[in-house]
N, C-alpha and C positions, 0 to 999 in steps of 0.2 A: 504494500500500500504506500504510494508517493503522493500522496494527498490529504488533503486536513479535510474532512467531513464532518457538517454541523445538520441536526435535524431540528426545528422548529414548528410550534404550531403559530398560524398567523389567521386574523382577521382585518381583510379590508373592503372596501367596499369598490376597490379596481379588480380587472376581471385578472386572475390569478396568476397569469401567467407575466403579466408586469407588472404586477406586484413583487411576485420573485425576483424578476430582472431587477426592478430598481434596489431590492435587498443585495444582491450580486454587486450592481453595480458601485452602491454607495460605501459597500468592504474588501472594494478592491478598487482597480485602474477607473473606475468613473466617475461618474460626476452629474448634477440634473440636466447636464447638454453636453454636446460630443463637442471635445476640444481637441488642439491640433495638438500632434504628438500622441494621442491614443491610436496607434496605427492598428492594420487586422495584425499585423505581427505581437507589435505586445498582447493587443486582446490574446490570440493565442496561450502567449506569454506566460500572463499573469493575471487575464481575468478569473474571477469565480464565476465557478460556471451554477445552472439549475442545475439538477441532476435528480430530481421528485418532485412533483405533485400530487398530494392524493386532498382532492377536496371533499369537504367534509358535510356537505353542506350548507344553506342558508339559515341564518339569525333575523330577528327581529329591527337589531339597530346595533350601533355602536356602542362598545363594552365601555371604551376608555374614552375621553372625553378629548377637545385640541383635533381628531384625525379630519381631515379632507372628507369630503359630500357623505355629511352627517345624515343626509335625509335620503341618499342611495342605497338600494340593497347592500347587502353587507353577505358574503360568504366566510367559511371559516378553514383552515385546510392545513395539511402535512408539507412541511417543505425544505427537501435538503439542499444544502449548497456546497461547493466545496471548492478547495483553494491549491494551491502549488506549494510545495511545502518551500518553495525557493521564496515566496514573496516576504517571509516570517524566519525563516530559520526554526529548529525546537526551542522557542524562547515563551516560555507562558506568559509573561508581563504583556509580551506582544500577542501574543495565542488571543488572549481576554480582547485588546483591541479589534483583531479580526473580526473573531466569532458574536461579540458582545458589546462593540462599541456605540455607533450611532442609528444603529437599527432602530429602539426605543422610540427613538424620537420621529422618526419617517411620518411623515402626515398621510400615508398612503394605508397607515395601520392604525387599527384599532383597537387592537390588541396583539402582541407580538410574545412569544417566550421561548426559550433557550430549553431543548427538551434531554439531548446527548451528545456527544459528542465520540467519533474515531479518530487516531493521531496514529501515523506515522511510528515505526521502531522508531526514528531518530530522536523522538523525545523521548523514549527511556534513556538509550546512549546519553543524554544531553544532561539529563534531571534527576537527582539524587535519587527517588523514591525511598519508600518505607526502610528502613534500615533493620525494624523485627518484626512487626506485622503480628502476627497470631503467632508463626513458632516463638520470634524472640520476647514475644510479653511471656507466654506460656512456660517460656522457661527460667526468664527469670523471677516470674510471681510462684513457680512451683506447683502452678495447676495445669493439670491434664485431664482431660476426658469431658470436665463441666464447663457452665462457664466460670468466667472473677466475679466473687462478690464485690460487691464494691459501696461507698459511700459517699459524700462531700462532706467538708465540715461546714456545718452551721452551729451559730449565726454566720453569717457570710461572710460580715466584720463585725467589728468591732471588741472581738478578742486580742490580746497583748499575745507573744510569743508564748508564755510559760503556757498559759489557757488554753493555747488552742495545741500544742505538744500535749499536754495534760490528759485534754478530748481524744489527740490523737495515738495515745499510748493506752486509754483504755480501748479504744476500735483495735487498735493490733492483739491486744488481748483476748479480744472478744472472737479471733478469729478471722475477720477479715482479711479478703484478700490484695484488696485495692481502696485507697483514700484518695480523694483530689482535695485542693485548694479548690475555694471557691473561683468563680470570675474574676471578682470583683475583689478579691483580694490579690493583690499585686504584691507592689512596694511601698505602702504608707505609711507616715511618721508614726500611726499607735502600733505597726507590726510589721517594722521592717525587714525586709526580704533576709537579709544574712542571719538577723538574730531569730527569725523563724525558723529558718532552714538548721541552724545549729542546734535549736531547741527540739524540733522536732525529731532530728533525724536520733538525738539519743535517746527519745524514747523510744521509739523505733528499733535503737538496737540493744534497749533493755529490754522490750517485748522477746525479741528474737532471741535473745539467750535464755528467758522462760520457755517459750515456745518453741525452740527450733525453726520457726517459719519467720521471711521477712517481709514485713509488709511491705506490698510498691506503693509506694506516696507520690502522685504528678504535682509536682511543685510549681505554682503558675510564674515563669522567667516572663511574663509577656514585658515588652518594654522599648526600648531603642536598640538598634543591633548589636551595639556593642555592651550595654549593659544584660542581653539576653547572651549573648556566650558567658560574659560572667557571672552571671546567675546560676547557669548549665553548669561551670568547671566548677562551683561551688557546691553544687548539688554533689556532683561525681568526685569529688574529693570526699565527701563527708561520706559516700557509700550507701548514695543515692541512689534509686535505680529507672526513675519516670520524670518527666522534664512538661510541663503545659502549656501553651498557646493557643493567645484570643487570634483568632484569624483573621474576622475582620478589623481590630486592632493595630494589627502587625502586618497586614497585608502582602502581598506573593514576594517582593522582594527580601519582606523581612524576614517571613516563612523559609525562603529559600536558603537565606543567607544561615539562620539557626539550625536546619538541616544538614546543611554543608557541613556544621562546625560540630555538631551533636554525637556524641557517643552512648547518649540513652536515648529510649522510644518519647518519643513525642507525641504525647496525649493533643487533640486537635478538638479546640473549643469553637463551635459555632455561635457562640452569641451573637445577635444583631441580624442574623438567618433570615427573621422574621419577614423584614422591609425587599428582601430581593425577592419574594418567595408568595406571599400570603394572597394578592392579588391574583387570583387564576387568569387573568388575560394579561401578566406581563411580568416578565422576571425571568429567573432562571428554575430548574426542575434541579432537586438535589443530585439527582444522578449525574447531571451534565458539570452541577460547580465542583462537587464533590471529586472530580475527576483531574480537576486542576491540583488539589492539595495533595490528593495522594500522589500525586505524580513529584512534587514540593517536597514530600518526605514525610505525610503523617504518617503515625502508626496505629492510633487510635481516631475513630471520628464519629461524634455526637448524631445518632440518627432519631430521638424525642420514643416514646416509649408509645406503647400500646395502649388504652385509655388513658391517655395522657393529661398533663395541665391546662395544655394547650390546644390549640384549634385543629391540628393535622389530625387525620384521617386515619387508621390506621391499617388500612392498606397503602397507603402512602411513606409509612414508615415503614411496613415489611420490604415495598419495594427498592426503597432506601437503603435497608440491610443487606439485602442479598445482593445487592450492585458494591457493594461491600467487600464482598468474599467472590466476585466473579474478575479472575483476570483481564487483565486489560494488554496486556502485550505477550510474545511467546516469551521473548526474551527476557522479561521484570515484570511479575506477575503484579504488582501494584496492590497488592489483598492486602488489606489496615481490618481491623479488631472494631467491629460496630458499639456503641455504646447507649445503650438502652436505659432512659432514664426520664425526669420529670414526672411524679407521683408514684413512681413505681412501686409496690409490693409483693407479696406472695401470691396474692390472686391473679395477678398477671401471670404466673409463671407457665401455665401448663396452654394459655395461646397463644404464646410466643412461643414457645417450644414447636407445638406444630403451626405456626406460621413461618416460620424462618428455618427449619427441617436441618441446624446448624448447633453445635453447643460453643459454637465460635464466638463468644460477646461476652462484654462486661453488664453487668446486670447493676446496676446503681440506684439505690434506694437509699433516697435519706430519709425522710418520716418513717416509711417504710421497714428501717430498721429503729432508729433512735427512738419512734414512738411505741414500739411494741411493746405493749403491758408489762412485759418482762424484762423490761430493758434491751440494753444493744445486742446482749450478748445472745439472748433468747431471737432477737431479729436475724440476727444472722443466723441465728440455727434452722429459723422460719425459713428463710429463703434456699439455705441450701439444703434443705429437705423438701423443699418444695422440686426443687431441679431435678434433686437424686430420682424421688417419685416421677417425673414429667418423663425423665430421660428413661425413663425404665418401666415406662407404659402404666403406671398405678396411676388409679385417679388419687384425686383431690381426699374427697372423705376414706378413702384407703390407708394414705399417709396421714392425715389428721388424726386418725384411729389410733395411731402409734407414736403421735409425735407433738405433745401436747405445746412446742414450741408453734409449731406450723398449725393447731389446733385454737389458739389463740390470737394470731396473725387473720386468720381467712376471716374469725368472729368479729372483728375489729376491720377490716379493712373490706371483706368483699359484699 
């Protein structure tokens, strides 16, 4: 494949086929009029060409507001395009401008969105990718066969180091297998990033000499480049083993550049998801953005859970998981570790289990765990007996029968 291929759904109300064009034209060699110097050679060259239409049929009126002949039929349809991988090089920073620049804005549409994308081997050769993906979390958190329990610490802030070490030395206790930093806990003057990470991580490895087991803790380095490698070599000094970034925070250069530099798995935070995404006539489909990070070097990536907090759907979150764990090139399979989470508990457990047909994901549950009647400790016992049973074909009241952790969990949450 020597070509960049992008699939979108568009509505406009021009008849489809110049519509396309002018989407072709306007992300690559053209322009709203033929100018001199577009010769048939460059077209050739370097235009993007159609390469699909499947219309989908006609709408009522225009979704999004601002498009051209508001009061013209409006149709809606399938449409790929695709590019020369010479006019880009494998550069994502540029990838995004091609595939996702000024399309948006086209007054020819009235609703436009970004649904997947195929790339060229040269962007793997080109672009870090995952560094551990599911084998390297899986070996270095110590689990096999299930998925990671997992948690966040709350409050989000407003804990001092020793507090939120404190919280996070009874979670390692409690059996957990994975903590994150919140978002929104960065590097702030009540819990700055060093004295967290030094507080934390000894508790961390006081657990682990009780327990034998180490907890992976995603420590959030989100920040300016240079202060995110130092966050990192500070983590992996202290005998850290997970490193977290806000994405849209730190953005593809910045992503790229802590990749490069990284020698732990890079937990991959979506916040902000919401604004490119929630609009069904315009934005990007997770599959298609999600495809740019892994490719950046996540190893973990936030795909909202199954009755979730929020507004997704959740077949739109299985389909997000499983574009997860489907390779993307022969050569650098690009597969990152789904991360299942927002309200999650044990009542979720056994339809995601058969929705995603994988025990490949972190399972992260903060009320979920920390409110269970029995405390943390009992929450986590909830959920990975909830799994053990899921993955091993027992129902729900089966395992509850036996397992008065998970017997108090479903009472309480489902």
């Amino acid at each position: 494949m020597s070509r960049i291929e992008a699939d979108y759904w568009i509505e406009t109300a021009w008849p489809l086929a110049e519509a396309a064009g002018a989407m072709a034209g306007e992300q690559s060699s053209g322009t709203f009029v033929p100018i001199p110097g577009e010769t048939p050679e460059l077209k050739e060259r370097s235009a993007a060409r159609v390469t699909a239409i499947e219309d989908l049929g006609p709408v009522p009126g225009p979704s999004l507001p601002g498009a051209g002949r508001p009061d013209a039929p409006h149709h809606q349809a399938r449409v790929t395009l695709s590019w020369p991988l010479d006019n880009i090089g494998p550069s994502l920073p540029n990838l995004v401008a091609a595939v996702a620049g000024n399309l948006f804005e086209l007054k020819q549409f009235s609703g436009l969105r970004l649904l997947d994308l195929r790339l060229p081997e040269a962007f793997a050769a080109a672009n870090p990718g995952p560094k551990f993906g599911v084998p390297g979390t899986r070996r270095l958190a110590g689990v096999e066969g299930r998925p990671l329990i997992g948690t966040i610490v709350k409050p989000s802030v407003g804990l001092d180091p020793e507090a939120t070490a404190t919280l996070v030395g009874e979670l390692a206790r409690a059996g957990l297998d994975f903590v994150k930093d919140d978002e929104l806990q960065g590097n702030g003057p009540s819990c700055p990033f060093d004295a967290r990470a030094r507080a934390v991580m000894r508790e961390i490895d006081r657990a682990a000499d009780r327990t034998g087991r180490k907890l992976m803790f995603a420590f959030n380095v989100t920040g300016e480049i240079d202060e995110m490698r130092r966050n990192h070599d500070l983590v992996l000094a202290l005998g850290g083993t997970c490193v977290m970034a806000n994405l849209t925070g730190v953005g593809l250069s910045g992503f790229l550049a802590l990749a490069r530099h990284s020698e732990l798995p890079i937990h991959a935070h979506r916040n902000g998801w919401g604004a490119l995404t929630r609009c069904p006539s315009l934005g990007f489909d997770y599959v298609a953005w999600a495809k740019l990070w892994r490719l950046a070097g996540a190893d973990h990536m936030h795909v909202n859970g199954l009755r979730n907090k929020f507004c997704e759907p959740d077949d739109s979150v299985i389909r997000s998981a499983r574009s997860m764990l489907e390779p993307m090139f022969a050569s650098k399979p690009c597969t990152v570790m789904p991360v299942f989470s927002s309200g999650q508990t044990a009542a979720q457990v056994w339809d995601t289990c058969a929705a995603l047909g994988s025990p490949d994901l972190i399972h992260a549950a903060g009320g979920g765990i920390m409110a269970h009647p029995g405390g943390p400790a009992a929450g986590v016992t909830a959920l990975r007996d909830a799994w053990d049973a899921a993955l091993a074909g027992e129902t729900a009241a089966e395992r509850a029968a036996r397992s008065p952790e998970l017997a108090a969990a479903l009472g309480k949450f489902a």
